[in-house]
C-alpha positions as CSV (number, residue, x, y, z in Angstrom):
1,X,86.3,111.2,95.9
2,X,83.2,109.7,95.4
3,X,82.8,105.7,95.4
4,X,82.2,105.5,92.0
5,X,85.6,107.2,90.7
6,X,87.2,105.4,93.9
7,X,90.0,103.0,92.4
8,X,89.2,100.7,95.6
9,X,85.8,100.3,95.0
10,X,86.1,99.6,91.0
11,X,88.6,96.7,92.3
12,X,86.1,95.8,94.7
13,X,83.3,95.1,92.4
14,X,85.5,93.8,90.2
15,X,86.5,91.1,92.2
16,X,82.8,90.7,93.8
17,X,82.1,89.6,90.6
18,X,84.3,87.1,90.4
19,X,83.6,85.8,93.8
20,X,80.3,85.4,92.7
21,X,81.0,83.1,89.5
22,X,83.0,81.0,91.8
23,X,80.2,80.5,94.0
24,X,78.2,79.9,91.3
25,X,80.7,76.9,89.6
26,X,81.1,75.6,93.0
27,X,77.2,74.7,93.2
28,X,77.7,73.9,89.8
29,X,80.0,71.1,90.6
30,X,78.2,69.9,93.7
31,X,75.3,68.9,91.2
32,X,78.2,67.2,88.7
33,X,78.1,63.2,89.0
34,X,81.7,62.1,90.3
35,X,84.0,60.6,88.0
36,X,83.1,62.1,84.8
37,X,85.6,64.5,83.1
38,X,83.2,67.6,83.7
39,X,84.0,67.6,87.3
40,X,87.9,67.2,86.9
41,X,87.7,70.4,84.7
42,X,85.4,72.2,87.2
43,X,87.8,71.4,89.9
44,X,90.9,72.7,88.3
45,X,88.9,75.5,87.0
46,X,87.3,76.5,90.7
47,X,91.1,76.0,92.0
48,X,92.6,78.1,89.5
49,X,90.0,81.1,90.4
50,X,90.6,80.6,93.9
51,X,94.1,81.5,93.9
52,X,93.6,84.5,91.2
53,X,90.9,85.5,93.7
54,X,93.4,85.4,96.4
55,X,95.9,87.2,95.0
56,X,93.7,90.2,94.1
57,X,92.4,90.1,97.4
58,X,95.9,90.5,99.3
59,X,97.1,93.3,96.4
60,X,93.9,95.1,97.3
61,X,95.1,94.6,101.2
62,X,98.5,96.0,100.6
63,X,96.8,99.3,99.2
64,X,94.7,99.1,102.3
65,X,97.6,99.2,104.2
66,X,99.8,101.8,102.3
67,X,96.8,104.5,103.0
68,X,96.3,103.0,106.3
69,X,99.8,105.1,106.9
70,X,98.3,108.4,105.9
71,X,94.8,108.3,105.6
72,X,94.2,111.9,105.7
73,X,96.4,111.9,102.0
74,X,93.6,109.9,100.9
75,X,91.2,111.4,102.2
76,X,90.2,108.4,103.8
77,X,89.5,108.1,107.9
78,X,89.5,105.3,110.3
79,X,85.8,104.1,110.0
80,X,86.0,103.9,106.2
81,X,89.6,102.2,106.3
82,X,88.1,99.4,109.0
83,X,85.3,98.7,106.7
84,X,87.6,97.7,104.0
85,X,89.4,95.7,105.4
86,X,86.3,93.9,106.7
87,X,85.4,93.8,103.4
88,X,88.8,92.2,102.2
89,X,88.8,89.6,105.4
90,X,85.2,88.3,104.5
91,X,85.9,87.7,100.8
92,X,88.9,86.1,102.0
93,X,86.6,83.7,104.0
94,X,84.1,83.6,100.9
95,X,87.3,82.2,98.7
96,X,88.3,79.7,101.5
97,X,85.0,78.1,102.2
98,X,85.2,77.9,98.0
99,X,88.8,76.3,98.1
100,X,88.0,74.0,101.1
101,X,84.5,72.3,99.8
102,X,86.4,72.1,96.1
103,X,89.3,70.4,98.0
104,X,86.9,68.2,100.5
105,X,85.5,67.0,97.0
106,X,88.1,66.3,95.3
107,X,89.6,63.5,98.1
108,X,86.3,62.1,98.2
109,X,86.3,61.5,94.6
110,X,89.8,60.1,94.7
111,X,88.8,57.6,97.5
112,X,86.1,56.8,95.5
113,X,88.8,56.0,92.9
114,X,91.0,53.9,94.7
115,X,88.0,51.7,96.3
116,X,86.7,50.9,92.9
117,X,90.3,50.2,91.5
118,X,90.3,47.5,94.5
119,X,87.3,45.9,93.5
120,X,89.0,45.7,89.9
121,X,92.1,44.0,91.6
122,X,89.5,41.4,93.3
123,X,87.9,40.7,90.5
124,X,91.4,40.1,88.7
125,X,91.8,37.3,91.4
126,X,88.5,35.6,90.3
127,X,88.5,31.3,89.4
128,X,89.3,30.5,85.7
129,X,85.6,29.7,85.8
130,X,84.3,33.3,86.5
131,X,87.4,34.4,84.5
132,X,86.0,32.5,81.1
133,X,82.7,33.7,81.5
134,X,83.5,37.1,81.8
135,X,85.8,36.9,79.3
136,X,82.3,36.2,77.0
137,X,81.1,39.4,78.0
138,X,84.3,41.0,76.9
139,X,83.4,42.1,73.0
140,X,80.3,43.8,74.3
141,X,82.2,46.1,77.3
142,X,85.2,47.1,74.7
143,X,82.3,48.5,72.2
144,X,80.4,50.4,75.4
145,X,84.0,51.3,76.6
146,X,84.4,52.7,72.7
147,X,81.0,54.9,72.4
148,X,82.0,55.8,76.1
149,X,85.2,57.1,75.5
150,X,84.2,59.1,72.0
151,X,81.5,61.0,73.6
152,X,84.0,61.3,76.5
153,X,86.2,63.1,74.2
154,X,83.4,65.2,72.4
155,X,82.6,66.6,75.7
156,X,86.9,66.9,77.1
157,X,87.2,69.3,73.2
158,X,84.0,71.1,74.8
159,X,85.2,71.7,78.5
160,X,89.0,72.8,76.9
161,X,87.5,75.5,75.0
162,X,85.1,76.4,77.6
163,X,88.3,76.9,79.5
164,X,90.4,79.0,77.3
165,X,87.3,81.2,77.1
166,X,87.5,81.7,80.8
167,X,91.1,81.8,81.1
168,X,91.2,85.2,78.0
169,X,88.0,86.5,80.5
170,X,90.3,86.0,83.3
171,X,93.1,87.6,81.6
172,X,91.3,90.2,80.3
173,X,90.3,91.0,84.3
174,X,94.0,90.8,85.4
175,X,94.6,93.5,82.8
176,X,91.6,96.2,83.9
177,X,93.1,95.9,87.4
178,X,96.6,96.9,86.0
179,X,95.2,99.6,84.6
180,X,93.5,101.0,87.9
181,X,96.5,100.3,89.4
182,X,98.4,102.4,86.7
183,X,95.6,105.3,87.1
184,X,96.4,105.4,90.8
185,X,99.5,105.9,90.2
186,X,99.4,108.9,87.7
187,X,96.7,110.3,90.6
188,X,99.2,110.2,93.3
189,X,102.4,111.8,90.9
190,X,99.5,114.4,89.9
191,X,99.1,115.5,93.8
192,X,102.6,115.2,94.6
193,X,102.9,118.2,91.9
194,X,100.1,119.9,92.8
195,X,101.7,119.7,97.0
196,X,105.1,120.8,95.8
197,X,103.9,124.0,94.1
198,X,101.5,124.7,96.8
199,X,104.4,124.6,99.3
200,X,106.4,126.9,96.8
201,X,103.8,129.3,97.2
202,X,103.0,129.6,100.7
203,X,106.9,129.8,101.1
204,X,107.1,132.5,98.5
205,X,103.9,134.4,100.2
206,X,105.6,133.5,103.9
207,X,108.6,135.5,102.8
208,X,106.4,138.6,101.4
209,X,104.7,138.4,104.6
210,X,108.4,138.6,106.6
211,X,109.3,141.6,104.4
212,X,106.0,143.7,104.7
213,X,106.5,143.1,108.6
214,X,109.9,144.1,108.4
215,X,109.2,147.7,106.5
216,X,106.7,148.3,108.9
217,X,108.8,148.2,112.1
218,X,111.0,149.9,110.1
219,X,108.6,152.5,109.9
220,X,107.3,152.5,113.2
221,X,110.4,152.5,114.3
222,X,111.8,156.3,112.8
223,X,107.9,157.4,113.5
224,X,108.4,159.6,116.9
225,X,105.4,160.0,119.0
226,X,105.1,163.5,118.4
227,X,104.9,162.5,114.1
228,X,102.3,160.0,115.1
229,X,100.1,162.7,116.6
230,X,100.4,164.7,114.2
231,X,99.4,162.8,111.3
232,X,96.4,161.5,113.4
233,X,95.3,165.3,113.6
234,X,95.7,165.3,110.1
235,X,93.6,162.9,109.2
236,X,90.9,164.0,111.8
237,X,91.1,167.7,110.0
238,X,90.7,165.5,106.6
239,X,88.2,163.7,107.6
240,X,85.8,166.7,109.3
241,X,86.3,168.2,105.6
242,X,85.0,166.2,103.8
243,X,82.3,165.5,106.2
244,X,81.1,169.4,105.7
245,X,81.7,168.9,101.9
246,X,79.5,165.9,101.5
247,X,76.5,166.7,104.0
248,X,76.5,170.9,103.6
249,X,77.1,171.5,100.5
């Protein structure tokens, strides 16, 4: 089987591919400013792919390991079967170094959150003094804080239908694989049939073969020496005959 009607190696690039748009959202989200609503979606996003990835990857190791049993049913041998799984342990790696900086991140970003909600809490505790004239500054925070939070809506609307875009591509992946999944399947009740019927025959032949041995020990058997002379002379006299016939005449 070549590698292009292999199931393994349309999984494969199938899930290559989405290693590779995670990589590519992860440097996406290093260059995000903390804090902003783009990052949170990128975050959940980049987790959310990591543990599709994952789970593809570990299904595609449990095939691995079912033709590990027989490879020669496969038609499959040991240096091809160690490459896959090298294959399936690196993008396993790829996925974690993903997961870990995403991770790494996202407690940064939360420290980050609870040290500026400290300096809120100490500013809380400022004299009535400081505490009126801030309180001046108040009308013109509330309207920043109101554009702020519009456009921060505009852009949440945005992200959520960037997402369910992603999440029907996603899906729509998920679905391809149970397909392959479902042609290896027919593939291996297809050979099973072909197997059984080949092992029919070769028992059917098998049992010819017994019965054509048989009849002729049978036949040996009854033949005396002096009948197996004879018919040796026989065909000795036949064959000078025809000899004369077909060079002298």
């Amino acid at each position: 089987m070549t590698p292009a009607q292999d199931p393994f190696y349309i999984v494969k690039e199938e899930i290559q591919e989405s290693i590779d748009k995670l990589q590519t959202t992860f440097r996406q989200l290093e260059q995000t400013p903390s804090n902003t609503g783009e990052r949170v979606h990128l975050t959940r996003e980049l987790l959310a792919s990591c543990e599709s990835i994952e789970w593809q990857v570990d299904e595609l190791e449990k095939a691995i390991a079912v033709a590990a049993r027989d490879p020669s049913w496969y038609g499959l041998n040991e240096v091809e079967l160690e490459k896959r799984k090298r294959w399936t342990s690196g993008a396993h790696n790829q996925v974690a170094t993903v997961k870990r900086g995403v991770e790494a991140g996202k407690e940064k970003q939360n420290s980050a959150s609870l040290g500026i909600n400290g300096k809120h809490k100490e500013l809380m505790r400022l004299p009535n003094d400081s505490a009126s004239q801030a309180g001046r500054s108040n009308h013109y925070v509330n309207e920043d804080n109101d554009d702020f939070i519009s456009s921060e809506s505009d852009q949440q609307m945005l992200l959520i239908k960037k997402q369910d875009e992603e999440l029907d591509e996603l899906s729509a992946s998920v679905q391809r694989i149970g397909h392959v999944g479902l042609t290896i399947h027919d593939e291996l009740a297809v050979q099973d049939k072909i197997l059984d019927e080949v092992g029919k025959e070769m028992e059917t032949t098998s049992n010819r073969l017994d019965f054509v041995q048989k009849k002729v020990a049978m036949v040996m058997k009854k033949a005396s020496a002096k009948g197996q002379i004879m018919m040796i002379a026989f065909l000795l006299l036949l064959f000078l005959i025809l000899f004369v016939l077909v060079f002298f005449t």
